[in-house]
N, C-alpha and C positions, 0 to 999 in steps of 0.2 A: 430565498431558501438559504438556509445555514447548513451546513457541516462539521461537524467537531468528532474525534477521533484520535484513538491508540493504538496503536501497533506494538506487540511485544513476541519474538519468535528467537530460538534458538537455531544459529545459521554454524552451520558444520562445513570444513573444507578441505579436500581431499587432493593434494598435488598430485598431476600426472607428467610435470615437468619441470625444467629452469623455471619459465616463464605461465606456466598455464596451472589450472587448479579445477575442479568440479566443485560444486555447490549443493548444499540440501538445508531447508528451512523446513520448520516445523514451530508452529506457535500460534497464537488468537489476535484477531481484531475487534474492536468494542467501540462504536460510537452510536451519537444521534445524528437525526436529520431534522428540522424544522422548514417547516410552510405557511407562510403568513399572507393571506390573502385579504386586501381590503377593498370595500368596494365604495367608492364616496358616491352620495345622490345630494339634493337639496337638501334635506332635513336634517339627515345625519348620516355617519358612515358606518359598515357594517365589517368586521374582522372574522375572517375563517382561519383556525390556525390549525394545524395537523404535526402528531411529533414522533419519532418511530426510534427505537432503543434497539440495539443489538447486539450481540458477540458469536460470531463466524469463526470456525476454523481457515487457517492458514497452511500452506503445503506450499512447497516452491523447488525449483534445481535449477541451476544455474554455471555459468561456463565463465571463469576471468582468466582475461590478459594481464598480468600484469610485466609492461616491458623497462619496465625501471622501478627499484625499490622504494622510489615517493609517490609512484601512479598506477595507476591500473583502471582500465576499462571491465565491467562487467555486463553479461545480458544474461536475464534474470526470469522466468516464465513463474508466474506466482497462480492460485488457484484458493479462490475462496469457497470455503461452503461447498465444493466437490462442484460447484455452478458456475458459477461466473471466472474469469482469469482475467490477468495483465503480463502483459508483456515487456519487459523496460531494460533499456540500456542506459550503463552509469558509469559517467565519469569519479574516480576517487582521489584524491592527494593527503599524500599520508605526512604528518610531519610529526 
């Protein structure tokens, strides 16, 4: 199976401190997926392939540390398609 994909969102940031800041994303997702299934026998071999196109909204809010102006930690709660989420924390170095 393959995956190929883009991400394009507009991420807004709202300081609540020195060091800390709030987060909101708003923007789309758009890739494929492929499935290639072969099955070999004596004679010859047999290919099933399956392929799925899409573009999802994006929604997300998010909380960063940042405790030094080259680094910052963020955790990020994202939300596709009103269905599905991710949760992720990320390291950043800013140079």
């Amino acid at each position: 199976a393959t995956l190929e994909g883009w991400e394009l969102s507009f991420l807004g940031r709202l300081p609540i401190g020195d060091h800390w800041s709030i987060t909101g994303r708003l923007g789309a997702m758009s890739g494929v997926a492929r499935v290639l299934v072969t099955i070999p026998s004596e004679s010859m071999t047999v290919g099933l392939g399956a392929e799925k196109r899409g573009t999802i909204p994006i929604a997300g809010v998010g909380l960063v540390y940042r405790p030094l102006p080259s680094f910052s930690f963020a955790f990020e709660h994202k939300r596709f398609d009103g269905k599905s989420f991710i949760n992720q924390v990320v390291g950043r170095w800013y140079f």
